[in-house]
N, C-alpha and C positions, 0 to 999 in steps of 0.2 A: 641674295646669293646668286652667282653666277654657275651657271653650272658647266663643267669643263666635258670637255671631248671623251676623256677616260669615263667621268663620273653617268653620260647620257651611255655609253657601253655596258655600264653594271645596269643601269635602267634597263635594260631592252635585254638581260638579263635574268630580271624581275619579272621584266613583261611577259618572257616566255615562258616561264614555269605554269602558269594557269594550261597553257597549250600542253605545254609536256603531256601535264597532270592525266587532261581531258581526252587529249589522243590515246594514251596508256588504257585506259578504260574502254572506250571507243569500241564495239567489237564489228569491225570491218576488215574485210580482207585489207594487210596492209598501213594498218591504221599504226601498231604497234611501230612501225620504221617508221611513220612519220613519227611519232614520241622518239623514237631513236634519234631521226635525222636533226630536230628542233634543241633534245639533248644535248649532242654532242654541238649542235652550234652556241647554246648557252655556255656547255664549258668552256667552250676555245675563246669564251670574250672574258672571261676569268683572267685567262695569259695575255689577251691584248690589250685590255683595261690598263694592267698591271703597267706594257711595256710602254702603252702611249701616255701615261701619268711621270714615270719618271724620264722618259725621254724626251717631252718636251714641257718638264716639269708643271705640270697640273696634281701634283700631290695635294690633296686638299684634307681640309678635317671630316670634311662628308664623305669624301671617296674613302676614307679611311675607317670610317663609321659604315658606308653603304656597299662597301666588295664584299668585306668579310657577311655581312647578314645575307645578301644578294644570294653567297655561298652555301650560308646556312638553310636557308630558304629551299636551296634547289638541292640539296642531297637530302634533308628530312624530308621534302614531298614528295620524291623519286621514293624513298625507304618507306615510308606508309604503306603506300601503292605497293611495291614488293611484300609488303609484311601483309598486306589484304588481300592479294593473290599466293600467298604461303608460299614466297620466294626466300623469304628474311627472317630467321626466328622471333619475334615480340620481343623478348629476354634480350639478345642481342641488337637489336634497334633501340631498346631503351636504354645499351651502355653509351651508344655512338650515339643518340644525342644526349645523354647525361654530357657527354667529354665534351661535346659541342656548347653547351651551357656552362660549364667548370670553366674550360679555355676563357669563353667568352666575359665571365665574373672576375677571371684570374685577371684578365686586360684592365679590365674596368677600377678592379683595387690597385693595377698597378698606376693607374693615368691620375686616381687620387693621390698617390705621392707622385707624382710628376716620370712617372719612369714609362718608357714606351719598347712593350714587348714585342720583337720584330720576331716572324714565323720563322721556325727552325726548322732546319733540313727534313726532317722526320714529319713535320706538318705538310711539305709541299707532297713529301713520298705518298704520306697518306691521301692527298689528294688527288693527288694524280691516278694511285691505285684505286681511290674509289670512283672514281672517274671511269676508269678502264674496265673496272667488274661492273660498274653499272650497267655500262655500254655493252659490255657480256651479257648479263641479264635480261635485256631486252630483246637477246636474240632467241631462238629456238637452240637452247644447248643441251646438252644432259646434264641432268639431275646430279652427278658428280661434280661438275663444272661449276654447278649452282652453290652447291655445298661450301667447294672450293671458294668462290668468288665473297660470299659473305664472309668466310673466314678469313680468308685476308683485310678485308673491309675493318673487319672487327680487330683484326690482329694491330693493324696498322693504327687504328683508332685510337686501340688501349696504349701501345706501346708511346706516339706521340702525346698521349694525353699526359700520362704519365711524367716524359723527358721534361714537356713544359714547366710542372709541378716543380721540379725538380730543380731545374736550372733557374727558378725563378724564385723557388723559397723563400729567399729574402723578404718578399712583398710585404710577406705578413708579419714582418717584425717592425714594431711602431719605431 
């Protein structure tokens, strides 16, 4: 297997989540912005991945199999980390990845009947907002902000998990 331009994106990706993780913890002056800065560069290769796979067609079965985990990977280790510094309620972290796992099963019984679930509007919104509260959370905000920022997180979670379910029903009729 070759591996395209898009798919070594999502790698390096991968690669930097162990960084995030371990700056996040890190107690140095400073240290927390470098987990910011390393963040926000993991997510912006989420959108470039994406644009350099169908722009100069590298959509592949891996890249297709390895965005989305690459994805999952870096929001559930960010949301630990928050939930071990009592940023993220437990309760709440176990719905957003429940939905990150359901999603992820729902794909999987649809690729058994041959059917391919493309992310809906409400999936990218979720992502993006959790993207943006995370990036919030890493900073020194108040405690309102914080509250705020996981409820969205969660809001946006439930609410896509949910449309997916829905719009896809089908799946599970033989």
């Amino acid at each position: 297997m070759k591996l395209t331009t898009a798919s070594k994106i999502t790698l390096v990706r991968v690669a930097l989540i162990p960084a995030v993780i371990l700056f996040m913890y890190l107690n140095f002056k400073g240290s927390m912005y470098i987990a910011l800065g390393l963040f926000v560069i993991a997510s912006l290769t989420d959108y470039v991945d994406g644009q350099i796979a169908r722009k100069y067609n590298q959509v592949s079965n891996f890249g297709k199999f390895l965005d989305p985990l690459a994805d999952k990977l870096l929001v559930i280790s960010v949301l630990i980390v928050f939930v071990d510094n009592g940023l993220f309620p437990a309760w709440a972290a176990m719905l957003v990845v429940a939905r990150e796992l359901a999603v992820t099963g729902l794909r999987l019984v649809a690729v058994e009947g041959g059917l391919v679930i493309a992310a809906a509007a409400s999936g990218k919104v979720k992502t993006a907002s959790t993207m943006v509260c995370f990036i919030l959370m890493m900073l020194p905000i108040p405690g309102w902000l914080i509250t705020a920022c996981w409820i969205i997180v969660l809001a946006t979670t439930l609410y896509s998990g949910i449309e997916y379910f829905y719009k896809n029903r089908g799946v599970f009729k033989s």
